[in-house]
C-alpha positions as CSV (number, residue, x, y, z in Angstrom):
1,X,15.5,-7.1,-6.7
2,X,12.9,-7.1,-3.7
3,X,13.3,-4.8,-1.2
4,X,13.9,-6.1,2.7
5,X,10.1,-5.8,4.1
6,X,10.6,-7.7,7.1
7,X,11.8,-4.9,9.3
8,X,8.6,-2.8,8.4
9,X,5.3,-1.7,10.3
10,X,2.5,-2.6,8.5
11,X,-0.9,-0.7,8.4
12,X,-4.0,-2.2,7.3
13,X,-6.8,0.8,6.8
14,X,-10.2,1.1,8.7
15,X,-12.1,0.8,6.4
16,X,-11.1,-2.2,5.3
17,X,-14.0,-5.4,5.1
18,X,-13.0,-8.0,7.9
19,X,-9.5,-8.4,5.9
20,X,-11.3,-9.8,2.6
21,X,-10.4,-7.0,0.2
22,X,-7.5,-4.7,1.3
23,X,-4.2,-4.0,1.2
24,X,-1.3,-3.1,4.0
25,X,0.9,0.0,3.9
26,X,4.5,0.7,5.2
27,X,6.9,3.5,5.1
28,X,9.8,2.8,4.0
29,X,13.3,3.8,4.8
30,X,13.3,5.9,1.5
31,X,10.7,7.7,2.6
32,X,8.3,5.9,-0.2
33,X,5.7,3.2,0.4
34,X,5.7,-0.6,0.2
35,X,2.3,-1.8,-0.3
36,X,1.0,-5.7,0.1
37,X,-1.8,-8.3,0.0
38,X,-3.2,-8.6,3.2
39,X,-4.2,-12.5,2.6
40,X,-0.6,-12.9,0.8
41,X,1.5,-11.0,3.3
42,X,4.4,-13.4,2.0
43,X,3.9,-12.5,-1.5
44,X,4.9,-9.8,-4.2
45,X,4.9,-6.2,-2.1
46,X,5.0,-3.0,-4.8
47,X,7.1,-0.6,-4.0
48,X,6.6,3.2,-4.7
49,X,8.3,6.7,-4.1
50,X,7.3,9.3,-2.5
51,X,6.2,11.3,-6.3
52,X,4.7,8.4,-7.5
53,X,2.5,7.5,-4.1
54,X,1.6,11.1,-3.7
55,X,0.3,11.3,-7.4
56,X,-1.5,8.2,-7.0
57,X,-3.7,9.4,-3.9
58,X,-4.1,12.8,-5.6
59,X,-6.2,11.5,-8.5
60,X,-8.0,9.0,-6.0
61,X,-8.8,11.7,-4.2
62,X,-10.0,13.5,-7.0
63,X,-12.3,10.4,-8.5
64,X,-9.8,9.7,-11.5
65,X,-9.2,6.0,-9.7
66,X,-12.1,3.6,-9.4
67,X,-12.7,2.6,-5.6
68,X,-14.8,-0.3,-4.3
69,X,-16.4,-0.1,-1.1
């Protein structure tokens, strides 16, 4: 089931290149994130809850997730 993303405030980040390689953000009404394709804003969005989001940016944060720049 995909969840209703249409009501949702998207956030690109700043340090994303001119929109080539980046995602978008939202809160959602859960409390958890919804994360999309910037060039496929139409397309699959991943959803996650609050755990698993916080988790995630812990070990990027820590240099457990490979980042391009």
């Amino acid at each position: 089931m995909k969840a209703e993303t249409s009501d949702l405030t998207w956030f690109t980040s700043s340090r994303s290149a001119n929109g080539q390689s980046c995602v978008e953000c939202a809160r959602t009404p859960s409390a958890g994130i919804a994360v999309r394709d910037t060039r496929q804003r139409d397309g699959a969005v991943l959803n996650f809850g609050k755990t698993e989001w916080d988790k995630f940016l812990q070990r990027v944060h820590a240099g457990e997730v490979p980042v391009t720049t």
